[in-house]
N, C-alpha and C positions, 0 to 999 in steps of 0.2 A: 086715358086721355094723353096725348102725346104733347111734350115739354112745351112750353113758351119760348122764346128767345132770351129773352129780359130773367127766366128762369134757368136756362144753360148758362147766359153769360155769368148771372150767379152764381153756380155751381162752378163753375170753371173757375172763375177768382179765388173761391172759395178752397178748392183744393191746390191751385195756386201756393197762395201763401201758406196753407199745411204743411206742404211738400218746403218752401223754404224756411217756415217754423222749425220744421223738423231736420233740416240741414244746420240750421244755428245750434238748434241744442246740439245737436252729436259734435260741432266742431267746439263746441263750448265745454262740450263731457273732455273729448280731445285735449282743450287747452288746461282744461283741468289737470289732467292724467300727467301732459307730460310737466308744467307747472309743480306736482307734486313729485315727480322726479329730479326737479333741481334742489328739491331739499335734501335728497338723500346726503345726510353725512361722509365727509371723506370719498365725494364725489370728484375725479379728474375735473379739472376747469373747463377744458374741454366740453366735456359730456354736459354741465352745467350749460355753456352758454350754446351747445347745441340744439338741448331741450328746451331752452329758453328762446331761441327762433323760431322753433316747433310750433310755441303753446301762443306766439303771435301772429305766425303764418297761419294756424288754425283759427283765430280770430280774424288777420286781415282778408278770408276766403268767403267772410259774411258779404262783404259789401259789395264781390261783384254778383255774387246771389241777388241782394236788392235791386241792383241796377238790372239784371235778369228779368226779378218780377216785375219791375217797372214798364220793361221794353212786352212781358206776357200781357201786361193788362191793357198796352194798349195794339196788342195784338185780337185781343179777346172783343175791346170796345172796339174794331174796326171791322171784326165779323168776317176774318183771311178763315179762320177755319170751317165756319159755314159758310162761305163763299166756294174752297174747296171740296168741302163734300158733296158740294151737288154733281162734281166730275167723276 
C-alpha cells in the first residue's frame, strides 16, 4: 500500500531532525575532543586559546543547523517536494 502524505511528511521530519540530532552530537564529540586539548599541561597559549575557539565554533555550528531544520520543516509542511516530484 503506497504512503500517505501525512505519513511521508512524517517520515521526512522525522529523519529531519536525526540527520541534525546526529550533527549536534558529533560537533559536541568535537567540542569535547578539542576542549580536552586545552587541558593539556605546558600547552603554548596559543594552541590553548586556539582549541578553545574550536570547541565553541564546534558548538556555535549547532544553531545554524536549527535554523536549517526550521526552514526543512516548513519546506516539508508546504509540500515543494511533492509538488516537484510530480515533474
Amino acid at each position: 500500500m503506497p504512503e500517505s502524505i501525512e505519513q511521508r511528511k512524517r517520515r521526512r521530519k522525522r529523519d529531519a531532525v536525526r540527520g541534525v540530532v546526529f550533527f549536534a552530537l558529533l560537533q559536541l564529540c568535537c567540542a569535547i575532543a578539542f576542549g580536552a586539548l586545552c587541558c593539556i599541561p605546558e600547552l603554548p597559549h596559543w594552541a590553548v586559546v586556539l582549541f578553545g575557539v574550536l570547541a565553541v565554533l564546534s558548538l556555535a555550528l549547532v544553531i545554524p543547523a536549527v535554523l536549517v531544520l526550521k526552514s526543512r520543516f516548513r519546506e516539508i509542511e508546504g509540500g515543494e517536494l511533492d509538488a516537484a516530484a510530480k515533474y
